[in-house]
TINUDO-631275 format. One record per residue: residue in three letters; x, y, z of N, C-alpha, C in turn. Coordinates in pm, whole numbers, plus 50000, padded with zeros to 5 digits. Example, Ala and Ser with C-alpha at 12.3 -4.5 7.8 and 13.67 -1.06 7.14 Angstrom:
BEGIN
ALA513194943150780512304955050780513204967050780;SER512854977550708513674989450714512905000350787;
END
This chain:
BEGIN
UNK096949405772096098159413072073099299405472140;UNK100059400972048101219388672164102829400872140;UNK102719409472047103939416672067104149428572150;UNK104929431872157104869450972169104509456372079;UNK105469456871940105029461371830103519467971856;UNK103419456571860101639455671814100649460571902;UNK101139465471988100229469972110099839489172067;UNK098929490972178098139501672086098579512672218;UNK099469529472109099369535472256098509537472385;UNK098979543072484097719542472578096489550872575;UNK096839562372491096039573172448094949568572373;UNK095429559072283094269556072182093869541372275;UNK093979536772393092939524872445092239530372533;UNK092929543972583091589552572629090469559172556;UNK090889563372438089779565972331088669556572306;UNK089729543772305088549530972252088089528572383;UNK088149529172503087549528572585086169534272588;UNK086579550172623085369565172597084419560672494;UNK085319556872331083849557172260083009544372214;UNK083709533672340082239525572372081389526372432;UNK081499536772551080599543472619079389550072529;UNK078469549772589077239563472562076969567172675;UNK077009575972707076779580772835075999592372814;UNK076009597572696074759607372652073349601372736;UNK072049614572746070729611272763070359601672661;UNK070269600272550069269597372475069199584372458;UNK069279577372576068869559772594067659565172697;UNK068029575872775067369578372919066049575472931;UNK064729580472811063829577872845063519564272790;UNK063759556172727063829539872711064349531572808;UNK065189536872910065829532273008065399532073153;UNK064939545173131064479548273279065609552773341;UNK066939556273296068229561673385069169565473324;UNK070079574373398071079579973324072509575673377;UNK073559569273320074789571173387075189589973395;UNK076019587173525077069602473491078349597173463;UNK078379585073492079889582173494079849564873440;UNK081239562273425081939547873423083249549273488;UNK083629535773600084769535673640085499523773569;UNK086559522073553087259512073490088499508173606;UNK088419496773597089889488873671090159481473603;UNK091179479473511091419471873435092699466073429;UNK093359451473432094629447973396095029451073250;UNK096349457873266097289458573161098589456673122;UNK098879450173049100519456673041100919465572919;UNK101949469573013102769485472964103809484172963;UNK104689491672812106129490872840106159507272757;UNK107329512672833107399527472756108739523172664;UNK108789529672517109699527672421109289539572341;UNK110549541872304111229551872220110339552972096;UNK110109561472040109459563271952110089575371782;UNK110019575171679110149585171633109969597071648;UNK108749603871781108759615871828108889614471990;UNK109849606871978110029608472170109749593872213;UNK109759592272341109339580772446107739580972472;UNK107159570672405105889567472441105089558672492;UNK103899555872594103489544072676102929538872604;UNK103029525672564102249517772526101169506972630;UNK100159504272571099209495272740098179488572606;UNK098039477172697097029468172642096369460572723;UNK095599450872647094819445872762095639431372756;UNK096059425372861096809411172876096639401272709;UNK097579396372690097269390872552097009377872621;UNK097739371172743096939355972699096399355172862;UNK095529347272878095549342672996096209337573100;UNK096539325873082098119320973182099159328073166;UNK100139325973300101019336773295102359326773364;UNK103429330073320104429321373369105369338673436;UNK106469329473509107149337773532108349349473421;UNK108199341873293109189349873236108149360473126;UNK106649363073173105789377073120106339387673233;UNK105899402173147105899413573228105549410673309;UNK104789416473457104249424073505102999428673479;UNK101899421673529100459428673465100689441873573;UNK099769458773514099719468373600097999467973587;UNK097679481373659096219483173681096109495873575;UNK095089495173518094529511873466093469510673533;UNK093629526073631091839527473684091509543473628;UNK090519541473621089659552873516088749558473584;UNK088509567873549087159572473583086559583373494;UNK085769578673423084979587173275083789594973359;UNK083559607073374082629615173394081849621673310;UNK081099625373322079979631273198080249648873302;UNK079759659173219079939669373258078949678573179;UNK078379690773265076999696073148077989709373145;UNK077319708972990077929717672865076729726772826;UNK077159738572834076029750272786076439753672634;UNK075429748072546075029749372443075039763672370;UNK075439769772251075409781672285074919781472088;UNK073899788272092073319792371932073969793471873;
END
């Protein structure tokens, strides 16, 4: 992603985050273990811009490697995805 444009809100790189996860049981007994969780620290950059329904964050993951002085600002996203038990109900 080398533009803004083109960068993906932050809402939906947390989505794509979550649903690379499985964090469900059903690796568990092939595995021998269960996550409850994933933590994430991740570099990003972010710029908030105006949008047709308001001001919205945009974040991505760094587009290039080297960095000169006239890029943003890389920031941090730290995460923390928990699993949580849910009572099932007929």
């Amino acid at each position: 992603m080398t533009t803004i444009q083109s960068r993906r809100l932050l809402e939906d790189l947390i989505s794509e985050l979550v649903e690379g996860l499985d964090l469900s049981s059903s690796h568990a007994p092939q595995v021998g273990l269960h996550a409850s969780g994933v933590e994430f620290d991740l570099p990003v950059e972010t710029v908030l811009m105006a949008g047709p329904h308001g001001h919205a964050l945009y974040s991505d993951l760094p587009s290039t490697i080297t960095r000169s002085l006239f890029d943003r600002p890389i920031g941090r996203l730290r995460l923390n995805i928990a699993t949580q038990a849910v009572e099932v109900l007929p």
